[in-house]
N, C-alpha and C positions, 0 to 999 in steps of 0.2 A: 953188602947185604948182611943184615942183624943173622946172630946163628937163627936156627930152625927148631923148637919141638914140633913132633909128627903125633897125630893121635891115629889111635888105631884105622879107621877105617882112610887115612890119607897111604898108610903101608900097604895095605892091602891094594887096594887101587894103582898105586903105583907098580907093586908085585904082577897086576894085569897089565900093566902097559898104557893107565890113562895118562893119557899125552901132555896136558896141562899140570898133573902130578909128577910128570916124569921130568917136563922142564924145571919146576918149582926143585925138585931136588939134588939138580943136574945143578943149579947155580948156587947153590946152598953152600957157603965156606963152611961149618959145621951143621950136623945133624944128628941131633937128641930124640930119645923116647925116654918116658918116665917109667919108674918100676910097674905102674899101672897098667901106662898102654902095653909093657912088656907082659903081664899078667893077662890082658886080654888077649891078647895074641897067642901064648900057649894057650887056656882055657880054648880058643877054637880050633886050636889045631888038636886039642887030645880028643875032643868030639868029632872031629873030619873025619874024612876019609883020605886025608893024606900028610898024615902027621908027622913021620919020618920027613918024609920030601920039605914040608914046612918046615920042621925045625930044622934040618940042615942047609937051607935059605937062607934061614931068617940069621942064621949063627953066621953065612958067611956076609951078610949086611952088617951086622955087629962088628965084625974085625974087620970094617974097612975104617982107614984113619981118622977119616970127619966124623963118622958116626960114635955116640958116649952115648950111656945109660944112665939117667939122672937120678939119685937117690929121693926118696921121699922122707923128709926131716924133720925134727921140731921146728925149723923156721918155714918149712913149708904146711907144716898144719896150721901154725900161726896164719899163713897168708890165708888154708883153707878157711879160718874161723873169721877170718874180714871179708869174706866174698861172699862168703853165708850170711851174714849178718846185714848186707849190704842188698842181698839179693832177696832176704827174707823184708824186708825193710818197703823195699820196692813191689812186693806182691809178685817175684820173681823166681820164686825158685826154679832149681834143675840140679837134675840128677847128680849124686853126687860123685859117680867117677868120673864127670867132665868138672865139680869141683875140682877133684884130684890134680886133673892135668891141667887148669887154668893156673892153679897155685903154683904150680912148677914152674909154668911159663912166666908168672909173673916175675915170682924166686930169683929167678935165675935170668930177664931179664929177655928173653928169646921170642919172635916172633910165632906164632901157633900155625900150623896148617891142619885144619881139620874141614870137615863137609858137614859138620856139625851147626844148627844154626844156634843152639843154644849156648854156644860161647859168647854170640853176639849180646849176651845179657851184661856179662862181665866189665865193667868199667875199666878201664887203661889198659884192655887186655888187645894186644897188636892180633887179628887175626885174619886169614885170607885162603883163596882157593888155588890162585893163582899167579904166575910170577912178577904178575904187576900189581899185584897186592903188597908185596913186599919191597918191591925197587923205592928209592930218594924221589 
């Protein structure tokens, strides 16, 4: 299986225990967040009502081996301004923190799991809910 970037609400969900989310990362040889989804992620937990308990989660998912924080780069804003361009072109647009996290995935070559349908906009972008979304 191709690594994994995770968008925020695929974390969250798995954090609850959905069980299609929890296989999909249970098979995962590696698994990525971008500084984005990393950002959405505090931003809800400093609004919670249990932010502590979130951030000391979320920090021991970070120190496990498979799991990396993906940087957001010059060549990832390169990739954002082809998917904009591409999406603007098609009378497609979408939001652009899911730009954010497609470019990463594209970047860096990694299958996307999110519950997001507006990924499905993105051309060559691998994306799925499920672990038969990502199997050969």
């Amino acid at each position: 299986m191709r690594p994994l970037l995770i968008d925020t609400n695929v974390y969250v969900g798995f954090m609850r225990g959905d069980q299609a989310l929890v296989q999909v990362m249970r098979y995962a040889e590696r698994i990525y967040l971008n500084s984005i989804v990393l950002g959405e992620l505090l931003a809800g937990f400093t609004v919670g009502s249990r932010e502590a308990q979130n951030r000391a989660e979320l920090s021991q998912f970070l120190n496990s081996p498979r799991v990396d924080v993906l940087p957001i780069s010059a060549e990832t804003a390169g990739c954002y301004a082809l998917i904009y361009a591409a999406l603007r072109t098609k009378g497609k647009p979408i939001p652009a923190d899911v730009l954010w996290i497609a470019a990463s995935a594209l970047e860096y070559g990694t299958g996307l799991v999110s519950l997001d349908a507006h990924f499905g906009q993105v051309d060559g972008l691998h994306c799925g809910q499920r672990l038969e979304d990502f199997l050969p």
